[in-house]
N, C-alpha and C positions, 0 to 999 in steps of 0.2 A: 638167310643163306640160300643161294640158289646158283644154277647155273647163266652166265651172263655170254655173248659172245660181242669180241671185240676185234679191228680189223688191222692186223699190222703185216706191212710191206705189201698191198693189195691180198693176200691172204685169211681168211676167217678161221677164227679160232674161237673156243668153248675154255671160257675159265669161271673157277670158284668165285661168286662174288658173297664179300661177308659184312655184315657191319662191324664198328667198331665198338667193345663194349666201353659203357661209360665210367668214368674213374680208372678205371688199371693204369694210363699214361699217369694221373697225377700220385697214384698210389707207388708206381713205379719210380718218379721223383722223390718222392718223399722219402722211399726206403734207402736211397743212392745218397741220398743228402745225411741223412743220419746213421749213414754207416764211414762216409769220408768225415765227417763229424767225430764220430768215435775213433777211427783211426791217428789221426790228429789227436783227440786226445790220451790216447794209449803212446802214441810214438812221441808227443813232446814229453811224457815224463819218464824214457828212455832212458834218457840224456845226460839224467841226476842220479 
């Protein structure tokens, strides 16, 4: 993490630059899938 400066509309500016940590996107997948997964099957047996 550090400070990065980048130049928009002829202008310079100072922004945070960070890396991105690895796995959280797919961790973040994962928990979104088995939770509409669970949904699904709490709401189809609703029904009955």
């Amino acid at each position: 993490m550090g400070i990065q400066k980048k130049k928009f509309n002829g202008e310079e500016f100072e922004i945070l630059d960070h890396a991105e940590k690895p796995g959280f996107r797919r961790a973040f997948h994962i928990i979104i899938c088995a939770a509409v997964i669970y949904f699904i099957y709490i709401f189809s047996h609703v029904a009955h």
